[in-house]
Each structure stands twice: as structure tokens, then as C-alpha cells.
N, C-alpha and C positions, 0 to 999 in steps of 0.2 A: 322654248319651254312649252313643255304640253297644257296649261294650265292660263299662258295669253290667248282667249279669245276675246270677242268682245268686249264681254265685260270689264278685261283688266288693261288696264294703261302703266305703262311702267316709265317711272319718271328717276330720271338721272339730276341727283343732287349732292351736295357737301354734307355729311357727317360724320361723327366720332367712329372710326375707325381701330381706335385702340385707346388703353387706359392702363398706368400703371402709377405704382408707387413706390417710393424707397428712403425710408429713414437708417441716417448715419450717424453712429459715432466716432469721436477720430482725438487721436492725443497728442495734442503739438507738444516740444522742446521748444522756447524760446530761450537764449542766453542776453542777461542781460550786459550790461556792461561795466558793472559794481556785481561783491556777492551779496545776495538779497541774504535782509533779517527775519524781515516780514511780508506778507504781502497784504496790501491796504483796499486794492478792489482789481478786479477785471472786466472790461466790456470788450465785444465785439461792435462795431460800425464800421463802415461803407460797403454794405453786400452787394457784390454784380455778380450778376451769373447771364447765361443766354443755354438755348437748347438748341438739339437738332434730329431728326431721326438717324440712328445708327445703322441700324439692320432691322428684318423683318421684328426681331423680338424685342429691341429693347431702343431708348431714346438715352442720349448723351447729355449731360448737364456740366458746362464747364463753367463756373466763379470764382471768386475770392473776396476776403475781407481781410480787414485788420483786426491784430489782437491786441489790444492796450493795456497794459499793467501795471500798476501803479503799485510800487514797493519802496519799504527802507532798506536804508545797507549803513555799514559803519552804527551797530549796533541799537540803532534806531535812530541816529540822530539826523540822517537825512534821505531823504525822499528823491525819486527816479518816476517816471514814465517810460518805462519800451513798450514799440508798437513794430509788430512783423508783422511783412504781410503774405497773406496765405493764400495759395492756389491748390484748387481742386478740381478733380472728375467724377462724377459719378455716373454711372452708367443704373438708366433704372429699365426693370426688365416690365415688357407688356404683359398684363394677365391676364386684360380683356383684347380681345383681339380677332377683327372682321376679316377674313382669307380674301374677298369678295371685292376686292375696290378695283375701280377698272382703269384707276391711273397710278404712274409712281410719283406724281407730285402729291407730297402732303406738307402739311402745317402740323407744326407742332404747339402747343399751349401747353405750359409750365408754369405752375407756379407753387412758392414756397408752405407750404403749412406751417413749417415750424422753422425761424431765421435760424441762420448759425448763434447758439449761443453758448454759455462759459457754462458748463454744470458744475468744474473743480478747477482750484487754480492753485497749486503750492509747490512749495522748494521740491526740487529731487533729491535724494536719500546722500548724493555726493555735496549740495548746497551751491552748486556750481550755474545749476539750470532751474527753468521755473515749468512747469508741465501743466500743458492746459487740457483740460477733458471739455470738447464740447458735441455738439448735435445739433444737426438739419433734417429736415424730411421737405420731398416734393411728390408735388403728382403732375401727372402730365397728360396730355392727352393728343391723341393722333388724329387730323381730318386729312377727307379723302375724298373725291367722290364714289360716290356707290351706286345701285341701283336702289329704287325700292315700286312693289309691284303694289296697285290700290284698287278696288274694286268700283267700278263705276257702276251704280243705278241708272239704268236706262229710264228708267219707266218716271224718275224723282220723288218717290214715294217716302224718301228720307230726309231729303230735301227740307229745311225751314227756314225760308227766306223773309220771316215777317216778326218781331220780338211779339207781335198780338196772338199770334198761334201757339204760344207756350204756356198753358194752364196754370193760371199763380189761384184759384183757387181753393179757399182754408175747408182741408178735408176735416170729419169730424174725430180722426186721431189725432190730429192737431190740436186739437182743443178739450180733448180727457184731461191736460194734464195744469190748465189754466186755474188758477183758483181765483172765483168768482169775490171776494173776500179779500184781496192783496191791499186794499187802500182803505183806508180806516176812516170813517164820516168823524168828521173833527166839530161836532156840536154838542 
């Protein structure tokens, strides 16, 4: 590069290389094993997931959790727990993204913003199945390493290697805005 001469040093280190995001929504069937009356609550618990870079544009997100549903059947007179569990993929695309990394080893970091969770949970229109509406979002992030180019001061005139060289004295804009008057003489 035309632009390393002396003054510049170009130092090889790890950083973000890419950044994306991808929020889902997704409608399971669970069947239970009674026909449900009602349904009494739904949660999601135990979410795994792991990540990995896919290709140049996008990183892969493979998990699952359970769905639990807590319904009556037999016209309300008794009560059920089904719990499925669910596997998924999401593929989330880079939007930010360095061309510039000088290895193909990366790390990927992932993590959830928004758990999988239950937005609707009710019978389906035959009464056979129970239909879950839920939603997850991740973001993730690609490291790499990179180059990066920094301008070295020969001469150290930028240089402040002392916290007594840093000027902490009270300018008189500082002090227009004090009111002399804040504390009230109590006699």
C-alpha cells in the first residue's frame, strides 16, 4: 500500500468482521393425547441452540426447546400437560460485513435477544390439534482477524504519559452557570 511509510504500522488483530440479525416467527401443531376443551397456559423451557458460520453471507443457528401445554379435555373436568419438543434452523444473513479478513478461521458469537416464546396458543378449527404462534430473534457476530493501519507520531507530541499534564482547571464558563445563593444561611 502506498500510504505505509514510516509513519504507519499496521497491526494484525481479532475483530468483528460481521454482524447480523434475524427475528422469527414460527406456528407449531402439537397433538395432544385427549381432545382439548380448553387451554389453561403455555410456556416454552429448556432453549439450546449453538452457532456456526455458514458462508461468506450468512451464520447458521441450530436449537430447540420444549413446548408445554397445560389443557382440559373431557369437557373440563380434567387436566393434561403435553410438552413437544422442537428443533430448528435459522440461517441469519450478514448485513454488516468486512471483505478484508486475512484468515478463514472465525468465531462466531450468538446470542438470543428475544427467547423462543408462546405469543398464541389454541385449539385448531378441527379441535383435534393445539397450534402454537411463537418468536425468537438473535444476533450474531463474526470475528476474524484483520488488518488495521495506525499512525505513529514520531516526534511524541501526542504522547501523555503523565495524568498531571491533563488540565483540570475550572474555566470561567464553568462557573456562569453556579449560583452563588444555592444554600440558604439557617439563622
Amino acid at each position: 500500500m502506498s500510504f505505509l511509510k514510516k509513519e504507519y504500522r499496521e497491526i494484525i488483530t481479532k475483530a468483528v468482521c460481521g454482524k447480523g440479525k434475524k427475528f422469527t416467527n414460527e406456528t407449531h401443531s402439537v397433538t395432544p393425547s385427549h381432545r382439548p376443551t380448553s387451554i389453561l397456559g403455555c410456556w416454552i423451557i429448556n432453549h439450546r441452540y449453538h452457532s456456526k458460520k455458514k458462508s461468506e453471507d450468512s451464520v447458521e443457528v441450530n436449537g430447540s426447546y420444549d413446548i408445554n401445554i397445560w389443557y382440559s379435555y373431557h369437557d373440563n373436568t380434567k387436566t393434561e400437560v403435553v410438552t413437544e419438543r422442537v428443533q430448528y434452523r435459522d440461517i441469519v444473513p450478514l448485513s454488516i460485513k468486512d471483505d478484508h479478513s486475512i484468515s478463514n478461521d472465525f468465531d462466531v458469537v450468538c446470542k438470543a435477544t428475544q427467547q423462543p416464546n408462546c405469543l398464541e396458543c389454541e385449539i385448531s378449527k378441527k379441535g383435534d390439534q393445539i397450534k402454537v404462534d411463537t418468536e425468537r430473534e438473535f444476533i450474531v457476530q463474526v470475528i476474524g482477524e484483520t488488518k488495521v493501519y495506525v499512525k505513529v507520531d514520531p516526534e511524541g507530541n501526542n504522547y501523555v504519559d503523565d495524568d498531571d499534564a491533563w488540565d483540570f482547571a475550572v474555566v470561567d464558563e464553568e462557573l456562569e452557570d453556579v449560583d452563588p445563593n444555592f444554600l440558604k444561611n439557617k439563622e
